[in-house]
C-alpha positions as CSV (number, residue, x, y, z in Angstrom):
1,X,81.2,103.7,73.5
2,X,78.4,105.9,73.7
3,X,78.3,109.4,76.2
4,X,81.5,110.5,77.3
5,X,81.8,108.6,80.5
6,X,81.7,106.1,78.7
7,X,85.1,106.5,76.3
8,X,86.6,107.6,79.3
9,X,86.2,104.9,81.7
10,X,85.6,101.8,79.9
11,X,85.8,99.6,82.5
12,X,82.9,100.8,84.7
13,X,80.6,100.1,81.6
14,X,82.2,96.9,81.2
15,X,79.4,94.5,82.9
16,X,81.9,93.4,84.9
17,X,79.9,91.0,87.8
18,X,82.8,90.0,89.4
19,X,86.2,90.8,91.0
20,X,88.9,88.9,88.4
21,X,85.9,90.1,85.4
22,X,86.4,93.8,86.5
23,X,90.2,93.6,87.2
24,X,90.5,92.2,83.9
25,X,88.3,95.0,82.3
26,X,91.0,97.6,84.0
27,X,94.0,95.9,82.9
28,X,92.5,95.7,79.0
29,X,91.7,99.4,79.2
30,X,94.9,100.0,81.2
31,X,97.1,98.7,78.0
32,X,94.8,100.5,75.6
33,X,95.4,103.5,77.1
34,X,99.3,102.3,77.1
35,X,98.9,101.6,73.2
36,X,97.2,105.1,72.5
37,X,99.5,106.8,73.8
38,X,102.4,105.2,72.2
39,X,101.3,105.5,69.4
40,X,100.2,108.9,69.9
41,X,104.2,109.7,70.8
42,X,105.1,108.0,67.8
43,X,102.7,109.9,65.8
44,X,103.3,113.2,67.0
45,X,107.2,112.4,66.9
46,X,107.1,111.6,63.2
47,X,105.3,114.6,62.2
48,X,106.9,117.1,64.5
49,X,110.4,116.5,64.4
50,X,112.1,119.4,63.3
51,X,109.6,121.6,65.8
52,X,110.2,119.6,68.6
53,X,114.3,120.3,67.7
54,X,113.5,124.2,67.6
55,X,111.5,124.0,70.8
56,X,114.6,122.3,72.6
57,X,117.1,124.7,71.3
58,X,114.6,127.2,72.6
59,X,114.8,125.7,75.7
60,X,118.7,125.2,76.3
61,X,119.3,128.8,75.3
62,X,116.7,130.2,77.8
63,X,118.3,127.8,80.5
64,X,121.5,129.4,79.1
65,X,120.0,133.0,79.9
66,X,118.9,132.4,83.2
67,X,115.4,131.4,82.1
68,X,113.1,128.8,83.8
69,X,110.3,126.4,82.6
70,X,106.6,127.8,83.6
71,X,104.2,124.5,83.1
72,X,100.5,124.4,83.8
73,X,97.5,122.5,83.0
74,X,93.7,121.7,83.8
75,X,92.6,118.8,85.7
76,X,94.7,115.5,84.1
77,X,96.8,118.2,81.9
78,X,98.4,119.3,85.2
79,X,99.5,115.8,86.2
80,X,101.4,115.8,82.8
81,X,102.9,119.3,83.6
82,X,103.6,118.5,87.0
83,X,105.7,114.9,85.4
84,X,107.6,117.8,83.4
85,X,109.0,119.9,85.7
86,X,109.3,116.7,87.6
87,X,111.4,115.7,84.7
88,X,113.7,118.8,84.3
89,X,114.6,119.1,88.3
90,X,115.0,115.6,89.3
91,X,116.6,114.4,86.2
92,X,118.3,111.0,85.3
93,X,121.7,110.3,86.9
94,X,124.9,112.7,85.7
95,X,122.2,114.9,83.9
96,X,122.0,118.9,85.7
97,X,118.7,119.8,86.7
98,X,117.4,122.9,85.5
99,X,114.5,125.0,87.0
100,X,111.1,124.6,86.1
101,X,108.2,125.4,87.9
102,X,104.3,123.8,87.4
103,X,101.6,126.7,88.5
104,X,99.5,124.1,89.4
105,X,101.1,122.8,91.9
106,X,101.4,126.0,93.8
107,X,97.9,126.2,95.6
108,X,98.4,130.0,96.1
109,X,99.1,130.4,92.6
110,X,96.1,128.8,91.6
111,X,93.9,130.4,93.9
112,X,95.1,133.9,93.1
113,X,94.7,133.2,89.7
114,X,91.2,132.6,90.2
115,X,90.1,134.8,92.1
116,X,91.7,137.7,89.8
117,X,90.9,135.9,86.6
118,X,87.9,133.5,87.2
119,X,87.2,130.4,86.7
């Protein structure tokens, strides 16, 4: 993969000519991506244990005090903080929800923040 683009979107630089050649281009770097970050979950789980224990301890004894999860992000970042707080207010069956909030999501936020802050 050469320029940035490029690693990012494999499949448009795939030389795909037809239809089923560039649907199978997306499915290939669909399930790469899949792998990555599997792997990458994996990884970071390994290696992280113990912080990712603190941080949840962290978490439940904030919740205990009234506290509530701020998430944000930049571009594709915000999707995964958006699936968070996603996560902690609609959670699986018999589990409480507990408040979160993603910034990003909140257009006022965002445009309040830029115009004090920047871009």
């Amino acid at each position: 993969m050469g320029d940035g683009f490029e690693s990012l979107y494999p499949f448009l630089y795939s030389g795909a000519t037809t239809l089923e050649e560039a649907l199978a281009s997306v499915a290939g770097s669909t399930l790469d991506k899949v792998n990555e970050i599997v792997e990458l979950r994996r990884r970071i789980s390994d290696e992280f244990a113990g912080r990712l224990a603190a941080c949840g301890a962290a978490l439940a004894a904030s919740f205990t005090g009234g506290g509530k999860v701020l998430a944000f992000g930049n571009g594709g970042s915000s999707t995964d903080a958006q699936d968070a707080v996603h996560t902690f207010f609609d959670p699986p069956e018999g589990t409480p929800a507990l408040p979160a909030l993603c910034l990003t999501s909140d257009a006022a936020v965002m445009t309040a923040l830029s115009n004090d802050v920047g871009f």
